[in-house]
GULUM-481302 format. One record per residue (C-alpha): residue number from 0; chain; x, y, z. Coordinates in pm, 1 decimal. Layout:
<rs>
n/chain/xx/yy/zz
NUM/A/X/Y/Z
...
</rs>
This chain:
<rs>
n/chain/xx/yy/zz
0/A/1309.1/-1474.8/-2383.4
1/A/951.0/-1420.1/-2485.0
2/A/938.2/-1131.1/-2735.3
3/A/663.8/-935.9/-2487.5
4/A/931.0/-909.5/-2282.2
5/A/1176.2/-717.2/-2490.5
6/A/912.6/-471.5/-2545.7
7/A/899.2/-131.0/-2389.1
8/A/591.4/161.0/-2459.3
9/A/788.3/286.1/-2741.6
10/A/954.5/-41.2/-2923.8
11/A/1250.7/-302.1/-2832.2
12/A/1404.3/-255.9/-2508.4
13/A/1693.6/-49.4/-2465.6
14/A/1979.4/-220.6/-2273.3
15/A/1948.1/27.1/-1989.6
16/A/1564.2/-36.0/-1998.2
17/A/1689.9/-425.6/-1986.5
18/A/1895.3/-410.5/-1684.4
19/A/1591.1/-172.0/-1509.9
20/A/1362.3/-438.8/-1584.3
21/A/1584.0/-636.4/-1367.8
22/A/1573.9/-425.6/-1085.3
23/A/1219.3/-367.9/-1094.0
24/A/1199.8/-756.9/-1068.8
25/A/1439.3/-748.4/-737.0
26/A/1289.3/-450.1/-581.0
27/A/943.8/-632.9/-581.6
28/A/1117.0/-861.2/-355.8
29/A/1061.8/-603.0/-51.5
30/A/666.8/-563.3/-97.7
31/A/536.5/-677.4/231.0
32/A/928.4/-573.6/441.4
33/A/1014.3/-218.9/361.0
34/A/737.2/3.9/394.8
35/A/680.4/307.0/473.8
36/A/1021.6/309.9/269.6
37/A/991.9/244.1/-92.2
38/A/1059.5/-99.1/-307.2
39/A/1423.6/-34.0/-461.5
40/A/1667.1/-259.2/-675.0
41/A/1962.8/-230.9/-822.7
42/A/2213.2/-421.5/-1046.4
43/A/2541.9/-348.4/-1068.2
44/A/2661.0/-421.2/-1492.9
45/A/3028.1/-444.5/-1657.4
46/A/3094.1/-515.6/-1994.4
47/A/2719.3/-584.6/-2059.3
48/A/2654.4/-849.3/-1775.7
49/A/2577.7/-805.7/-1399.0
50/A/2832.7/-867.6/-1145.9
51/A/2623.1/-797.7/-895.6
52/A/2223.6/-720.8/-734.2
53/A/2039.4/-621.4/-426.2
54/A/1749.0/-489.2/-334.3
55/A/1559.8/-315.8/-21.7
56/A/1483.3/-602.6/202.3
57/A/1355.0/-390.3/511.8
58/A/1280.9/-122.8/647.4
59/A/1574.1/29.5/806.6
60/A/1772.8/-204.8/616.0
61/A/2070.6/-180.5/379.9
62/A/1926.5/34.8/76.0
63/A/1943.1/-157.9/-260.7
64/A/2257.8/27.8/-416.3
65/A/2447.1/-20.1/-87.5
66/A/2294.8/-407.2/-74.3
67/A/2467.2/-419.7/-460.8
68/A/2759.5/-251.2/-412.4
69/A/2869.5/-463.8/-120.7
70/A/2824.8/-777.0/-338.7
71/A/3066.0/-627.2/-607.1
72/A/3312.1/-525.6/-422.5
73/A/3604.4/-424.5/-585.3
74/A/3411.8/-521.2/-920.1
75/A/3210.8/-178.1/-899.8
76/A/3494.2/34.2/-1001.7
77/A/3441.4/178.9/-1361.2
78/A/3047.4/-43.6/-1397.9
79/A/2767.9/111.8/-1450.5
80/A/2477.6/102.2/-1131.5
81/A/2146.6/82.6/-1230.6
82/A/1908.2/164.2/-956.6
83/A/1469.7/186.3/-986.1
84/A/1497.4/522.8/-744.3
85/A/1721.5/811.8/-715.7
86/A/1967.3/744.4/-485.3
87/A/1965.6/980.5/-122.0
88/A/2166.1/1210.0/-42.9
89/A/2117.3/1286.1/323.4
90/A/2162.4/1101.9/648.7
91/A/1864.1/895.2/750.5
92/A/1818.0/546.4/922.4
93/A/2124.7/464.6/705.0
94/A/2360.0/634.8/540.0
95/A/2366.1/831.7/191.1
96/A/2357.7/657.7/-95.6
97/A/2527.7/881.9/-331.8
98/A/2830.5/872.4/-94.2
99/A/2848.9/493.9/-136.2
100/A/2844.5/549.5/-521.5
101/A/3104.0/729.5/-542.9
102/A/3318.3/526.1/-280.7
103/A/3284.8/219.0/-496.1
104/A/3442.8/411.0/-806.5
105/A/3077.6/380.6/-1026.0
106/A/3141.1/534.0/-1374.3
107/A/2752.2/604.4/-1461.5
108/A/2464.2/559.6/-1300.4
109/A/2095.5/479.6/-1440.6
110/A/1787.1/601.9/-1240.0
111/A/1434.2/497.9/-1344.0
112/A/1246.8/793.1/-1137.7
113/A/1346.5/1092.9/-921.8
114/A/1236.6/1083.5/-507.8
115/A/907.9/1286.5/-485.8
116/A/995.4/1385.3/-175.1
117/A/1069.2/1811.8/-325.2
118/A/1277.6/1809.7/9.6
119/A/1542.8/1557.3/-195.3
120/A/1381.4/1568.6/-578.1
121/A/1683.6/1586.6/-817.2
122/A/1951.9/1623.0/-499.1
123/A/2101.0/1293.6/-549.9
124/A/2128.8/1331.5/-912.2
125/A/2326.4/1664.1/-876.6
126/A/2551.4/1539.3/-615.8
127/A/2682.0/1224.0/-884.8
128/A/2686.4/1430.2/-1190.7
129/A/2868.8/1742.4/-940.3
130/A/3145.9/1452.0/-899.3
131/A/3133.8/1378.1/-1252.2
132/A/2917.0/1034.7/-1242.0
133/A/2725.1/1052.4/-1591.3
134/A/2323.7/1023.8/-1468.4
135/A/2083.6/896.3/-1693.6
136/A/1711.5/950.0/-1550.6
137/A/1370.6/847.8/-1626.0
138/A/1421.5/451.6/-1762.2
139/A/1074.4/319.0/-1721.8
140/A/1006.9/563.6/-1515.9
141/A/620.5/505.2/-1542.6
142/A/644.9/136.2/-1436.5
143/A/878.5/237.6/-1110.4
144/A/579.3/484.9/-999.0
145/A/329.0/213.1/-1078.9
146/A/540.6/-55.7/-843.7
147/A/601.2/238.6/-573.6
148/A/226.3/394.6/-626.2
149/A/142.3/404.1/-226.5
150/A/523.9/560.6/-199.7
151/A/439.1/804.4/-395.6
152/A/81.3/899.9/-276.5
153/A/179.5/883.8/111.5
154/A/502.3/1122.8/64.8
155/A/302.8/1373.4/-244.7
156/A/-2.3/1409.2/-10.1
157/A/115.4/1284.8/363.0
158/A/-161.2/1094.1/345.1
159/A/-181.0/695.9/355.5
160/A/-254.4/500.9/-20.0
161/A/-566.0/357.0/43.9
162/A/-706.2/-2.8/-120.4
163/A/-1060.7/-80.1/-99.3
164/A/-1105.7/-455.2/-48.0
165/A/-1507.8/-602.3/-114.3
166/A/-1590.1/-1011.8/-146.3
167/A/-1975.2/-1051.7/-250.4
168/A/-2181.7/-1274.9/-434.2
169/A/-2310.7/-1185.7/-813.3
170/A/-2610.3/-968.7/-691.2
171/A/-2361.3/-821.2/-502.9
172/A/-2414.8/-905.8/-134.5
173/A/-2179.1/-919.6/148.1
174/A/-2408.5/-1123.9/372.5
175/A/-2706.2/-1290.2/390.6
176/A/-3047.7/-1143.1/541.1
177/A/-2928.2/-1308.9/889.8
178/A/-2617.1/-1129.7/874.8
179/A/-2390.8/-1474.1/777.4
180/A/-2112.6/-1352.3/582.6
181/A/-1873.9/-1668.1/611.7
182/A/-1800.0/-1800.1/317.0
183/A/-1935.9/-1616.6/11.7
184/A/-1614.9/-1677.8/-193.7
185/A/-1378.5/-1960.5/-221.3
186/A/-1014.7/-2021.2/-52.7
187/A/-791.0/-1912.3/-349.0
188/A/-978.7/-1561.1/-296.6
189/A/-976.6/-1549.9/76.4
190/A/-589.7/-1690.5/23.1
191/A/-547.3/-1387.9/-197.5
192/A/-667.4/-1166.2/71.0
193/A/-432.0/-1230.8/327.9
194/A/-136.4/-1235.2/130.9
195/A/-323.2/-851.4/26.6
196/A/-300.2/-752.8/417.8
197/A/61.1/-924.1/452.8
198/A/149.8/-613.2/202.0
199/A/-51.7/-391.9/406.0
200/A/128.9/-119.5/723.3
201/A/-299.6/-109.8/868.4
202/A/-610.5/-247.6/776.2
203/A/-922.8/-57.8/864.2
204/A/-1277.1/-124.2/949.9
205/A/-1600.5/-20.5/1151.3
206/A/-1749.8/-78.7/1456.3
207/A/-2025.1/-242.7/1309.6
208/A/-1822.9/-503.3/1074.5
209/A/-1612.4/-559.5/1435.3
210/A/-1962.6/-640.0/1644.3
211/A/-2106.9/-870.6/1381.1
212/A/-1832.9/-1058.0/1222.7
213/A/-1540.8/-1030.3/1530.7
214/A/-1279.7/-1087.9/1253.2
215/A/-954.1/-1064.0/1389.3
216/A/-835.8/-932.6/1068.2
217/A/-433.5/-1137.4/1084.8
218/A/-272.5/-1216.2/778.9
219/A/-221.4/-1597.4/852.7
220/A/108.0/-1563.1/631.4
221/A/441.7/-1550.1/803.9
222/A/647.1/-1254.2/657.5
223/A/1039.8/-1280.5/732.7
224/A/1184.3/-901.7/812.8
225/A/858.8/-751.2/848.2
226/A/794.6/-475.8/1115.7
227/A/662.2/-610.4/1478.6
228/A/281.5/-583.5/1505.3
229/A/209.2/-515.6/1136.0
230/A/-4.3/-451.1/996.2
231/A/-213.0/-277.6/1220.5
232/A/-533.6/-304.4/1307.2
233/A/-782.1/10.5/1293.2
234/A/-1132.2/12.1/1436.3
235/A/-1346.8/322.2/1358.5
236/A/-1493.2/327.5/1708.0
237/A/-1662.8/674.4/1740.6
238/A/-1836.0/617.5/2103.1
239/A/-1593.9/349.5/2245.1
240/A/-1821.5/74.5/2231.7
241/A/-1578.9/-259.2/2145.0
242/A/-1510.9/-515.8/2413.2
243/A/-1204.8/-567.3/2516.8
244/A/-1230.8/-909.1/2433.9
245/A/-1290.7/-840.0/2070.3
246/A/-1055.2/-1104.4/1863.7
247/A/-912.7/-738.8/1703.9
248/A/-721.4/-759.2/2070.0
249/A/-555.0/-1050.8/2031.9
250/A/-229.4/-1167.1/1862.4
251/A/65.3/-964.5/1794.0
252/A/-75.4/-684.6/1591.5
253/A/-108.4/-351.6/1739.9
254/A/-488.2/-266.2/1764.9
255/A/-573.9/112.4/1719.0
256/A/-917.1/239.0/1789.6
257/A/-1033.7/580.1/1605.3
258/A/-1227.6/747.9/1878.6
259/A/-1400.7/1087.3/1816.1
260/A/-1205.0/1357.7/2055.1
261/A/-1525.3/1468.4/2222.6
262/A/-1593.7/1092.7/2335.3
263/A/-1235.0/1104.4/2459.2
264/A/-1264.2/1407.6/2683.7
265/A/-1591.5/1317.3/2837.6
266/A/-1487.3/980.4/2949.8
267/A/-1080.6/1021.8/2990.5
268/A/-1072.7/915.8/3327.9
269/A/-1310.0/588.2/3281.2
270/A/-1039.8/505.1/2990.9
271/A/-751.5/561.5/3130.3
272/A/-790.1/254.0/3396.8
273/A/-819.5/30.7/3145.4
274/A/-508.8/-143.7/2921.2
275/A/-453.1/-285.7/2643.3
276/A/-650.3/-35.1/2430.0
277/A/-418.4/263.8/2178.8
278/A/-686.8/576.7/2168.9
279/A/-648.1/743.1/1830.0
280/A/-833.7/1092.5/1872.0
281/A/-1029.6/1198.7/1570.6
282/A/-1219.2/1520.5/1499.8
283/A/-1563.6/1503.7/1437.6
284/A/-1730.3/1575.8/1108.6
285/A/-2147.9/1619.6/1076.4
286/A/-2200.0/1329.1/1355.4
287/A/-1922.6/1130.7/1185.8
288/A/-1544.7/1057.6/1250.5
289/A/-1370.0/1275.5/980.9
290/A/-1231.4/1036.8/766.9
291/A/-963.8/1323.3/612.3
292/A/-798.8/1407.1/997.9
293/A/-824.7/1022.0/1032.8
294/A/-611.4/921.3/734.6
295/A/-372.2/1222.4/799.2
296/A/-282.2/1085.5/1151.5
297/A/-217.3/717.1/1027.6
298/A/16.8/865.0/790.1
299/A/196.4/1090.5/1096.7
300/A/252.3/770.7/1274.0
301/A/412.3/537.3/935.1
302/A/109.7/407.7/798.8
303/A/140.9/444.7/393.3
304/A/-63.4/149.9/295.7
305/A/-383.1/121.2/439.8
306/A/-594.0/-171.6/343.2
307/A/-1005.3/-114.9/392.6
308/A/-1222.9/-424.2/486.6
309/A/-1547.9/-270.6/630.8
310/A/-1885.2/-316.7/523.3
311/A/-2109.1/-160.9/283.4
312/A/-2157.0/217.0/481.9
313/A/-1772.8/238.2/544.8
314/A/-1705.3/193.1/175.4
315/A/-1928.5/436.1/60.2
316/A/-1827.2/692.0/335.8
317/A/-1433.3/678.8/187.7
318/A/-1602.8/616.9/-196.8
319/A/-1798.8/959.0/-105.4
320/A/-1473.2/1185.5/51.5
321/A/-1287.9/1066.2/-246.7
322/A/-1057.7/858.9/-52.5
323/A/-985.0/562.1/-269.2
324/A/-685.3/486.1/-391.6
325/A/-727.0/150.3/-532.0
326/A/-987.8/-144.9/-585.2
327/A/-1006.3/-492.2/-523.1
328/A/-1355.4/-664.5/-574.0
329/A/-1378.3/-1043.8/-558.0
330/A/-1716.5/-1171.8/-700.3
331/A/-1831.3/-1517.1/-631.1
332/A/-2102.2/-1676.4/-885.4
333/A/-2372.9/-1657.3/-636.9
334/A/-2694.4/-1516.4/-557.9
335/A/-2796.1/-1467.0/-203.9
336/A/-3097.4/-1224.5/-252.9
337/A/-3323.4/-1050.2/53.8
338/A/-3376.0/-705.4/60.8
339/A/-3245.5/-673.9/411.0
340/A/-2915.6/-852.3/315.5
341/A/-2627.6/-615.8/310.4
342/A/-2466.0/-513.6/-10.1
343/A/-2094.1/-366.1/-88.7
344/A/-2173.0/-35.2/-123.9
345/A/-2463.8/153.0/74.2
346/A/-2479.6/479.9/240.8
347/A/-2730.1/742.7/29.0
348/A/-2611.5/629.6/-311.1
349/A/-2725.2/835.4/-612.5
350/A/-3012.6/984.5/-756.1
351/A/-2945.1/850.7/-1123.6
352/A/-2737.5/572.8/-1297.3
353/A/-2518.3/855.4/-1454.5
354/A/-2434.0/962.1/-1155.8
355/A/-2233.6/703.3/-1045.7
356/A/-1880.7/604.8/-961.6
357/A/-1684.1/506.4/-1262.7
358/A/-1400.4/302.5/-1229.3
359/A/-1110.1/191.1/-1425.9
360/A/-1058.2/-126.1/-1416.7
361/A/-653.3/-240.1/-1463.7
362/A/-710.1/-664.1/-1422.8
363/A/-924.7/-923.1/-1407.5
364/A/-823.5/-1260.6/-1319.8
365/A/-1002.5/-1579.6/-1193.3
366/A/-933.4/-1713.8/-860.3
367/A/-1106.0/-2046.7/-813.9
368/A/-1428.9/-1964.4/-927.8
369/A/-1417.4/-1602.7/-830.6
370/A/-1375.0/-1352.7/-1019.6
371/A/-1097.9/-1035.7/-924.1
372/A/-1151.5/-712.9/-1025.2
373/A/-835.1/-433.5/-962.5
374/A/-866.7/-82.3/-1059.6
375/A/-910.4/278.0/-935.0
376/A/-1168.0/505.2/-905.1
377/A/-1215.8/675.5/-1267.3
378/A/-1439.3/999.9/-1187.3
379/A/-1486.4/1221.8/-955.7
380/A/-1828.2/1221.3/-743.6
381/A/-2071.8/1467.2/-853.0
382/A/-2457.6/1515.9/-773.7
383/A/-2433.4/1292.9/-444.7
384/A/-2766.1/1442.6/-309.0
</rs>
């Protein structure tokens, strides 16, 4: 094995750390089934080998120590279980975890990070070691949080982790002066970006990206296991203004349309005879749909990854309420020029260069001949007007 693999933060890896690198590796299996659950996996290890794995596959599937313990069997009895979240403790779509634990006769039990839910944090781990199950806690803890990062910011903040997705040229366009935006980058990058919305429980945009580009925003990937009509489709549609024969209508996503509440009561009854349209009422905010109630009432209804594809005002509007979670900027070596064309980011911007957003930037990579940018916002905004 390469020798940057046996390598934790603080030297060699341990052989706890080794087996929870192996369950990392399984529970990135359920990225694009399980949420709004979190990725989980789990190996089951006697006398320093595994006997037996599983991992999360769905959502309101077999959890990955239950998935595990099933495939050892009678094996589990005295082994150790090493799992990437604490186990639960309490009844939901399936049942607890810890209970299966201790059914299978597990001896110890090896947890890289606690549930952040404070309704369960630290529950499970007092029911094993209450039954006298040695716990160990906090094995690479900082890589599980990494893998389960929306997980953690949709159940810490009820709100949904948000990724904010741009593709322009060099100069940093998103169209040309006539409004063409198809293609500025190449087919590995717009490949990349719908296995990105396969991963995704919504994607979001504006009115205005839905009236010039009619994008119709599908993943083109077939996901086995995933949830019927994800990911869904969000239009920010203040005024009700999209056809009904928008391409966001068709296929078997579920189409949303953010409409501000006043809009809703003054023309209820003209809505309500036609179908095929989900209202989602939104409180207003200066003129505006307020982006905050908007986010909180995708996250009531499941939505914990929410993937942003608007144009350059949308962007700045959730860059401005410090909503962003998460970047991904493809740049295509291009230059489209015209002071009319559209760019990534617009809105007011800011008065001075110092001002500006900082970000931190976590990747690069090269797909095609475009580059990829992944990071997260840095700073907070300051001196906006």
């Amino acid at each position: 094995m390469n020798r940057m693999h046996l390598l934790s933060e603080t030297g060699y890896l341990s052989t706890d750390e080794k087996w929870m690198l192996r369950a990392l590796h399984l529970a990135e299996k359920g990225r694009k089934t399980v949420s709004p659950n979190p990725m989980v996996g789990a190996c089951v290890v006697k006398k320093n080998r595994i006997v037996a794995e599983g991992y999360h596959r769905f959502f309101g599937g077999d959890h990955a120590e239950v998935a595990a313990l099933k495939r050892a069997g009678s094996k589990a009895k005295g082994a150790t279980l090493c799992v990437t979240l604490e186990p639960c403790s309490t009844w939901g779509k399936t049942p607890p975890c810890v209970a299966a634990i201790l059914n299978a006769g597990i001896q110890k039990v090896v947890i890289g990070a606690l549930d952040p839910n404070p309704k369960h944090h630290g529950k499970g781990v007092k029911a094993l070691r209450k039954a006298g199950v040695k716990v160990k806690t906090g094995v690479l803890a900082g890589r599980v949080e990494k893998q389960n990062e929306s997980f953690f910011k949709f159940i810490r903040s009820r709100k949904p982790f948000v990724v904010l997705k741009m593709a322009q040229s060099l100069d940093g366009k998103i169209a040309t002066k006539t409004g063409a935006s198809r293609w500025i980058t190449s087919v590995p990058a717009r490949r990349f970006v719908h296995e990105l919305r396969a991963e995704q429980d919504a994607i979001l945009i504006g009115k205005n990206t839905l009236l010039k580009d009619n994008p119709n925003l599908s993943p083109r990937i077939k996901v086995r296991n995933q949830i019927e009509g994800k990911p869904w489709r969000v239009v920010i549609d203040p005024n009700l203004e999209v056809s009904p024969k928008a391409n966001i209508f068709k296929g078997e996503q579920l189409t949303l349309l953010a409409v501000s509440e006043k809009t809703l009561v003054q023309r209820r009854s003209h809505e309500k005879s036609k179908q095929g349209k989900v209202l989602l009422p939104v409180h207003d905010k200066d003129g505006k749909l307020d982006l905050d109630d908007l986010l909180k009432k995708l996250a009531s209804l499941g939505v914990a990854k929410l993937l942003c594809e608007g144009g350059g005002e949308l962007a700045w509007s959730l860059l401005e309420g410090g909503h962003v979670d998460k970047i991904h900027w493809l740049i295509a070596p291009k230059l489209i020029g015209g002071r009319s064309a559209k760019t990534s980011v617009e809105g007011e911007g800011f008065r001075l260069p110092d001002d500006g957003i900082e970000c931190e930037i976590d990747h690069v990579e090269k797909l095609g001949e475009d580059w990829h940018f992944v990071g997260k916002i840095k700073a907070s905004l300051k001196n906006i007007r």
